[in-house]
C-alpha positions as a printed Julia matrix, in Angstrom:
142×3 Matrix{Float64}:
  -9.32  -18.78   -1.31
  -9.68  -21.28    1.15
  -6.05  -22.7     2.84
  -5.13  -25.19    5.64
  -2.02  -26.45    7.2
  -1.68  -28.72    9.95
   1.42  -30.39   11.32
   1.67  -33.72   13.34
   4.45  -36.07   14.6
   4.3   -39.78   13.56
   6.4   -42.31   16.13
   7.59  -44.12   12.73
  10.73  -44.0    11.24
  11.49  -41.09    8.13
  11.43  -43.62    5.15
   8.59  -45.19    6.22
   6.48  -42.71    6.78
   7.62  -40.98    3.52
   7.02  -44.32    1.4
   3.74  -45.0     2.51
   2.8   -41.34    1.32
   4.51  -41.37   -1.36
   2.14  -44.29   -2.82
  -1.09  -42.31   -3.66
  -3.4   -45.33   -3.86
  -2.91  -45.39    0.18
  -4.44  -42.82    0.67
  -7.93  -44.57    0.5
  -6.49  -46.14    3.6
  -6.69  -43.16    5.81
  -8.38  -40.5     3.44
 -12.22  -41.16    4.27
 -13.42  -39.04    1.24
 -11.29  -40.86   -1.6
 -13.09  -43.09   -2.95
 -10.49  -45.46   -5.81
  -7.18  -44.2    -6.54
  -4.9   -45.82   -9.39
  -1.67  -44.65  -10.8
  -1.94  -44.19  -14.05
   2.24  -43.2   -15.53
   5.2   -42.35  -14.13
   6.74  -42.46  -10.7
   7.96  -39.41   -8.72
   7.64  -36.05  -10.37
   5.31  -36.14  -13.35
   3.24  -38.8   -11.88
  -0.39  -39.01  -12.36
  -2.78  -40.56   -9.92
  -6.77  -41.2   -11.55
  -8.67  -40.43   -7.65
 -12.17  -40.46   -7.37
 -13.75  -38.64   -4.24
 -16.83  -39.0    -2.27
 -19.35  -35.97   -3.59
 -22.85  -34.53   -2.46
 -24.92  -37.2    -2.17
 -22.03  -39.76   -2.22
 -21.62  -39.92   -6.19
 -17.94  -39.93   -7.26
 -16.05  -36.84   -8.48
 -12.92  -37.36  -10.42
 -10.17  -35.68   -8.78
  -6.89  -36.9   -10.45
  -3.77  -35.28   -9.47
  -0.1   -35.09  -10.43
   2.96  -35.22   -8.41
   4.84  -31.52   -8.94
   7.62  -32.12   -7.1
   9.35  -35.3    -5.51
  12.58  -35.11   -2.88
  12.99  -38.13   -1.48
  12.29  -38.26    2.55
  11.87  -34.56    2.28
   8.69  -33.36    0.32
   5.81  -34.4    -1.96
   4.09  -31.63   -3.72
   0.87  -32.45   -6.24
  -1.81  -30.62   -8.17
  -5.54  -30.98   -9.15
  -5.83  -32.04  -12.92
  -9.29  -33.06  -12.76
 -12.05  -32.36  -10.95
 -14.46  -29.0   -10.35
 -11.52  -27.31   -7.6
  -8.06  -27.6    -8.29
  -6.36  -27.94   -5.31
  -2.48  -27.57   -4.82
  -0.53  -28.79   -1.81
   2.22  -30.43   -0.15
   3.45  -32.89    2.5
   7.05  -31.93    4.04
   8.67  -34.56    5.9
  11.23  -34.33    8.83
  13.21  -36.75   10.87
  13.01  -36.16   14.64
  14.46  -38.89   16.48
  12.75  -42.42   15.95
   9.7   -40.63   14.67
   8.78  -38.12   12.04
   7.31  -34.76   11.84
   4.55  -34.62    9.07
   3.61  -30.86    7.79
   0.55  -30.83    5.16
  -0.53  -27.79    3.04
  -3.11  -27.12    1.03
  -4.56  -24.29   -1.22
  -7.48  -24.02   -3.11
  -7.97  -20.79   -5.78
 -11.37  -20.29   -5.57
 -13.1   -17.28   -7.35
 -16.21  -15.58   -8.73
 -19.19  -17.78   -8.63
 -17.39  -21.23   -7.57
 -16.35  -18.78   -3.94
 -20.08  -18.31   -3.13
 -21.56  -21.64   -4.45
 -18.46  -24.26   -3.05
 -16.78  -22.46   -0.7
 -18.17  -23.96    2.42
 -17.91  -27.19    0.74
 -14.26  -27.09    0.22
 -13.6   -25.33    3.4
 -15.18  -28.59    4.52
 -13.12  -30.98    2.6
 -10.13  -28.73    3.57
 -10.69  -29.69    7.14
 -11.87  -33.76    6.86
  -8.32  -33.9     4.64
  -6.42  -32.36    8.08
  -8.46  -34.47   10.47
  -7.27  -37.31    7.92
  -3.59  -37.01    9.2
  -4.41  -38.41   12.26
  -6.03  -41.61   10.85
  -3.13  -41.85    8.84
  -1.18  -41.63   12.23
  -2.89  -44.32   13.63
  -2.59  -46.85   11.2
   1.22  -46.23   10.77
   1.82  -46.24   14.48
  -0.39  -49.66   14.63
């Protein structure tokens, strides 16, 4: 069961930071492998996001997701709905200063025959979604 976690510190204000996150169709700002991403209902917990993502060969694989938990300036959690791995994970938010500290988990459940054929493959994805953070750094510090 493949996991990552990396934490980084972003010189931008708490709210800012937060907000920008906190609107899932910017992640195909700073998220090379997403591909569209639309809301589709709701705002905060219970919201649903339709994301497509960059697959082998570069044909789109749905991978919608819904927001599981929603504290302002503090954490977003979500969850696969869609998609051949289900992901879970979470971006925790805390003011330091001027800037803000940025923690992002996630977890992927991976068993029987989906361990030995995608494993490496979302072990892969695991770690292009933590080298993401610091593109998303660099266009909020911009």
């Amino acid at each position: 069961m493949p996991d990552a976690e990396r934490t980084i510190t972003i010189n931008q204000p708490l709210a800012e930071v937060f907000a920008f996150v906190a609107d899932g169709r910017n992640s195909k700002h700073w998220r090379s492998g997403v591909l569209d991403v639309d809301l589709v209902s709701g705002s905060g917990k219970g919201a649903i996001y339709r994301q497509g993502v960059r697959g082998p060969g570069g044909r789109r694989i749905p991978a919608d997701y819904e927001i599981t938990a929603f504290e302002p300036n503090q954490k977003i959690a979500f969850r696969a709905i869609a998609g051949p791995v289900r992901p879970e994970g979470s971006f925790t938010f805390e003011g330091i200063g001027t800037g803000t500290v940025l923690t992002f988990e996630l977890h992927a459940e991976l068993s029987g025959w989906k361990r030995l054929v995608m494993g490496g493959a979302v072990r892969s994805t695991m770690n292009a979604e933590m080298g993401a953070l610091d593109r998303l750094r660099d266009l909020l510090e911009r």
